[in-house]
C-alpha positions as CSV (number, residue, x, y, z in Angstrom):
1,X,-47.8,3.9,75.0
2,X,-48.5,0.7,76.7
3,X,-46.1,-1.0,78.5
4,X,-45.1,-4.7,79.6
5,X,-46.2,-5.3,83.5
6,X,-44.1,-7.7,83.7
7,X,-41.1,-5.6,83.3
8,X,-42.3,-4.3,87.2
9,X,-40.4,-5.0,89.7
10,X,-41.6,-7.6,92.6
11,X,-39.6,-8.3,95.6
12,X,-39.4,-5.7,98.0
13,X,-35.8,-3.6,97.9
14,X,-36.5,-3.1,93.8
15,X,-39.6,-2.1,93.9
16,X,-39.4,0.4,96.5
17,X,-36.8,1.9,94.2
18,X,-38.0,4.4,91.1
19,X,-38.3,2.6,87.8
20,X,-38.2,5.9,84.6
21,X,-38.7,2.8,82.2
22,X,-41.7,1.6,83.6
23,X,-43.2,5.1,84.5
24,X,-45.2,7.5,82.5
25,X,-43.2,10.5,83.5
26,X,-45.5,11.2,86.5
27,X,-43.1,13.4,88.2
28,X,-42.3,15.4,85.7
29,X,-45.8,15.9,85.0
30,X,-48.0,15.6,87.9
31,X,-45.6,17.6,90.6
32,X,-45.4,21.5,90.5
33,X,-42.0,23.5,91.0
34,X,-41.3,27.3,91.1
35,X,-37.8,28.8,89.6
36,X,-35.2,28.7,92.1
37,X,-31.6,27.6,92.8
38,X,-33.7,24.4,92.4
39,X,-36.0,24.7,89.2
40,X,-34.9,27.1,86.0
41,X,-38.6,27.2,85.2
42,X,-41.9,27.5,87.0
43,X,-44.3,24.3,86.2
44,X,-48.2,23.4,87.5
45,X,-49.0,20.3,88.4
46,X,-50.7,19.0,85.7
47,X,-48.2,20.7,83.1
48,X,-45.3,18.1,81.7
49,X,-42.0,19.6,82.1
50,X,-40.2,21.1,78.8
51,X,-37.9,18.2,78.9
52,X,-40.1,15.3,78.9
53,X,-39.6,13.7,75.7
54,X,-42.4,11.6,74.1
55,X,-41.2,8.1,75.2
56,X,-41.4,9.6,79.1
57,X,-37.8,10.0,79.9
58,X,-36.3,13.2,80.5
59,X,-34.3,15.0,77.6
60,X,-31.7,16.4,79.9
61,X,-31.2,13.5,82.5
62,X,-27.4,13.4,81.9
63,X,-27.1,17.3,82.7
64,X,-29.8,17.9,85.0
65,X,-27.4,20.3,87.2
66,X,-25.6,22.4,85.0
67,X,-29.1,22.9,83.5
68,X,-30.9,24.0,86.5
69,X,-32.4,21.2,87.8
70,X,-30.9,20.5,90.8
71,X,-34.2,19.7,92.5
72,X,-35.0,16.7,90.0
73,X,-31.6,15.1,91.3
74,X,-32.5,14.6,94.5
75,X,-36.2,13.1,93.9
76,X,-37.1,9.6,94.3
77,X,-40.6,8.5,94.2
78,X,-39.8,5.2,95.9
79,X,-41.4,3.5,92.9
80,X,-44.6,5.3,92.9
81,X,-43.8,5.9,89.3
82,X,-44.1,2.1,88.1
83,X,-46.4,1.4,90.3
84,X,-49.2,3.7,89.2
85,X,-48.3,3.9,85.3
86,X,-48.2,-0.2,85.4
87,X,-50.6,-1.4,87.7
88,X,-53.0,1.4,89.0
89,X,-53.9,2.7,85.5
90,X,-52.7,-0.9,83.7
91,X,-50.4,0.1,81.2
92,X,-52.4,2.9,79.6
93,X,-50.0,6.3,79.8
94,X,-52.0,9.5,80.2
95,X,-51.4,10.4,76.5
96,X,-53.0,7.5,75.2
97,X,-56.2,8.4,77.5
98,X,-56.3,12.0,78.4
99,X,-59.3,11.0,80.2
100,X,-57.4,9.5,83.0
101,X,-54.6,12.3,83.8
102,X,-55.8,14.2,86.4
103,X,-56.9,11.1,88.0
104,X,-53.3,9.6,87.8
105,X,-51.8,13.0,88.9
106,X,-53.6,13.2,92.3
107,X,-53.1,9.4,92.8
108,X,-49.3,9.7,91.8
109,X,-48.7,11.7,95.1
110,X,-50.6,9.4,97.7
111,X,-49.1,6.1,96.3
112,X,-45.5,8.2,96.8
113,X,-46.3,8.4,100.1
114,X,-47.6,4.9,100.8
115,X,-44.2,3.7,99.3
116,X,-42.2,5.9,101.5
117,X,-43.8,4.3,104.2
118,X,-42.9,1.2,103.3
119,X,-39.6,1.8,103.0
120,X,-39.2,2.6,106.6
121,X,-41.2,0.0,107.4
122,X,-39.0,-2.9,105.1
123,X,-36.2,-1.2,106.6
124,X,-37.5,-1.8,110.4
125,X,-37.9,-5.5,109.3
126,X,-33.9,-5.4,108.3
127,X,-32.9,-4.6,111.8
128,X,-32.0,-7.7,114.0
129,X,-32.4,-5.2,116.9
130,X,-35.6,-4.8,116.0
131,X,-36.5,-7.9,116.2
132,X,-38.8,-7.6,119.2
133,X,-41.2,-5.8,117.1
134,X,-41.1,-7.7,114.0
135,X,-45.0,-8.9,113.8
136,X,-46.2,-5.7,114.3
137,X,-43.9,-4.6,111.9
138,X,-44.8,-7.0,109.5
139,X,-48.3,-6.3,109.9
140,X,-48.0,-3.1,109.5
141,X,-46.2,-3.4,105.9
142,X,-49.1,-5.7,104.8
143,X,-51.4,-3.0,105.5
144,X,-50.0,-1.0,103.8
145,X,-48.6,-2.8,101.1
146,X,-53.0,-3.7,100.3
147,X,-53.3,-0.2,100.4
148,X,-50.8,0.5,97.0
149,X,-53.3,-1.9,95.7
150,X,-56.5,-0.2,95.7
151,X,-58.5,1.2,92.8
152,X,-57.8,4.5,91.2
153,X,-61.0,6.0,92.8
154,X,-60.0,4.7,96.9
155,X,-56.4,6.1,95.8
156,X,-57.4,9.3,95.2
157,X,-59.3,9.2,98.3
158,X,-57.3,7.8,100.8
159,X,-56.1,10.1,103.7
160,X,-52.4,9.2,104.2
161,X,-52.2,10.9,107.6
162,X,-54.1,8.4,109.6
163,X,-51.7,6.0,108.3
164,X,-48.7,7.4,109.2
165,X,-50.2,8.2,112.6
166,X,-50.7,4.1,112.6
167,X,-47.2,3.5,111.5
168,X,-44.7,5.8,113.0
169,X,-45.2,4.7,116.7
170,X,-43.4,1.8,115.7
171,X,-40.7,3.5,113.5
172,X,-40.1,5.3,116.7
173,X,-39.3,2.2,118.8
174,X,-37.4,0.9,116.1
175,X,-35.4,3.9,116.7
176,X,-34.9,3.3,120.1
177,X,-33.8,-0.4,119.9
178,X,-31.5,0.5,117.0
179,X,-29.8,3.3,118.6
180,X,-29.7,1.7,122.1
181,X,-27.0,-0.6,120.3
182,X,-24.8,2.3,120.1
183,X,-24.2,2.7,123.4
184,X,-23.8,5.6,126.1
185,X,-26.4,8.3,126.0
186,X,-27.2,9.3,122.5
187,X,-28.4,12.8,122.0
188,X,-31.3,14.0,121.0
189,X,-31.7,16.9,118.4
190,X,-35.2,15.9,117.1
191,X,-36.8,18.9,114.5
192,X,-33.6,21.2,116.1
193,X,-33.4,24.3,113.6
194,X,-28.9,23.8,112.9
195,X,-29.1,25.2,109.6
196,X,-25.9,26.1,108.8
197,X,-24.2,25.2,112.4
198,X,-20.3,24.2,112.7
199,X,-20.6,20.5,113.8
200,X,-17.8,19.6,112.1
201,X,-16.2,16.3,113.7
202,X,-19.3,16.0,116.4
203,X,-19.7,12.8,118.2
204,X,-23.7,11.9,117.1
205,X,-23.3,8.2,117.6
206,X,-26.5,6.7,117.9
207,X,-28.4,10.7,118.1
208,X,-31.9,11.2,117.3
209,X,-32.3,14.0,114.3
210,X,-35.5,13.1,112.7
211,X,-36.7,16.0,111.2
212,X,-33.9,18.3,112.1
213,X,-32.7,21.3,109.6
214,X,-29.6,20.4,108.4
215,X,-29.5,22.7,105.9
216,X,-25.6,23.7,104.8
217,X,-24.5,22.6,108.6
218,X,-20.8,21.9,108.5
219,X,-20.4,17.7,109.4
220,X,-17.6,17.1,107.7
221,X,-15.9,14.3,109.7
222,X,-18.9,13.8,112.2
223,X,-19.7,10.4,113.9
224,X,-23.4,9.9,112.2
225,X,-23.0,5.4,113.0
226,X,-26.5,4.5,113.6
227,X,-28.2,8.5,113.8
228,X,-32.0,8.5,113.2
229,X,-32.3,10.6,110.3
230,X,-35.7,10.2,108.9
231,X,-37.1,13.5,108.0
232,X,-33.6,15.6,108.3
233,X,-33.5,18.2,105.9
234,X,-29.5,17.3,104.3
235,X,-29.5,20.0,101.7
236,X,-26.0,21.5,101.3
237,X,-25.3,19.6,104.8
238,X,-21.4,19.0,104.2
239,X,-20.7,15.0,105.4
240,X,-16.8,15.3,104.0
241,X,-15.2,12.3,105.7
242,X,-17.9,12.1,107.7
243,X,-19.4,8.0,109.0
244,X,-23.5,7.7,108.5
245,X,-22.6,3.9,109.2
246,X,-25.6,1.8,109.9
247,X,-27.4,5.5,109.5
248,X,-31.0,4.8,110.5
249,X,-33.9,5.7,108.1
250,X,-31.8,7.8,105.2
251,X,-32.6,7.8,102.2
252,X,-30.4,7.7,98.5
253,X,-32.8,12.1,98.1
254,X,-31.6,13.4,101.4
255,X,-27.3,11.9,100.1
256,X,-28.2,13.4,96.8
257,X,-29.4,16.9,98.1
258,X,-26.1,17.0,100.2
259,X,-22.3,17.4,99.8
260,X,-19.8,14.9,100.3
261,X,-16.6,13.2,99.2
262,X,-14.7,10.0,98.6
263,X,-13.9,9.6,102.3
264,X,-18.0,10.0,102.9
265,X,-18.8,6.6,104.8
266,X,-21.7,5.2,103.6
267,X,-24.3,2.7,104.6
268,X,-24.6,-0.6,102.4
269,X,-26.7,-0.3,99.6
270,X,-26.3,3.6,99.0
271,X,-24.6,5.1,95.7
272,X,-22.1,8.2,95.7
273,X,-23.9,11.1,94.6
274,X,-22.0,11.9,91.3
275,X,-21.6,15.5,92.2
276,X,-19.7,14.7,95.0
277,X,-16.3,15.5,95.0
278,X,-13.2,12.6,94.9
């Protein structure tokens, strides 16, 4: 099923953002999950999922959690998707040439990542206190930005990790200008295991929690204004009434994975998970 490539998005904030009509299903074909509280099923990678329908959207999008798919709700391939069904592989879906599918699965993945990337990076670029570092920042996007656009073949080669290396030195001072703004002397609670822990109404102002467990911790009412949460596992995390204001490096998966209400503050541009409650 070809597809116009017009239809993908250009500028920057939409096509960082995952496009199903533009996409050949990838995730629900290329990506592997096991049953769990997550996944009703087991799947391989290669295998499309039982409710991929034949024009590549899913059959049960609508009621995705009560059917056991929790985990597909709090996915984003930061426009991967498009971006390799429309422009890496031109158009042509992995039905019409078989040929090209495990190709397009392994390259699926690396493109994800490359996206993610930018999306930090775009978001670095947003922040006037980062303005110090906006050339390098810049720079960096461009980089990788030409990487998205290599061949199918220098795709599926392409070691991510030497990029990230490149990039997240300057994701870090990002951090540190951003977070300086909030003043006082924020904490740090970078990779700290809190799964589960009673923080409810903490004072995290400005804290540093990349990569912290989060899992089903209590922060209902917390003070997250300008936290560094890039990498902070938020599944089940409870943010009832709780300010992520100016939240630094989240992302619309990590809100979806958690719990939260109408009182939840959120940063601008972010939707209200549907399963949270009013």
């Amino acid at each position: 099923m070809r597809r116009n490539r017009s239809a993908v998005p250009e500028t920057r904030e939409i096509a960082l953002v995952g496009d199903c009509a533009n996409c050949f299903g990838l995730c629900c074909v290329a990506l592997p999950f096991a049953k769990s509280a997550d996944f009703a099923v087991n799947k391989s990678s290669g295998e499309p999922c039982r409710n991929l329908r034949e024009d590549f959207r899913c059959g049960i999008h609508t009621r995705l959690r009560p059917s056991g798919f929790q985990g597909c709700t709090v996915y984003d391939c930061f426009g991967a998707g498009q971006r390799v069904s429309q422009v890496t592989f031109g158009g042509v879906s992995w039905r019409e040439a078989p040929e090209t599918a495990r190709q397009m699965y392994e390259v699926f993945p690396v493109v994800r990542q490359l996206h993610e990337l930018l999306r930090y990076l775009g978001e670095a670029l947003d922040r006037p206190a980062a303005r110090p570092l906006a050339g390098d920042l810049r720079a960096a996007y461009d980089r990788v930005e030409a990487l998205t656009g290599g061949t199918p073949d220098a795709l599926e080669e392409l070691d991510v990790t030497p990029v990230r290396a490149q990039v997240n030195p300057l994701l870090l001072r990002t951090s540190e200008l951003v977070r300086a703004t909030a003043g006082g002397k924020p904490q740090s609670r970078r990779g700290a295991d809190l799964i589960g822990k009673r923080m409810r109404g903490a004072k995290l102002r400005g804290a540093d929690l990349r990569g912290a467990l989060l899992i089903a911790a209590d922060l209902s009412g917390a003070d997250l204004t300008l936290t560094d949460l890039i990498g902070a596992d938020l599944r089940d995390a409870d943010l009832s009434r709780a300010d992520l204001t100016g939240a630094l490096f989240l992302t619309q998966p990590q809100l979806n994975s958690a719990r939260g209400d109408a009182a939840t503050r959120l940063p601008e541009g972010f939707a209200r998970p549907a399963h949270w409650t009013a």
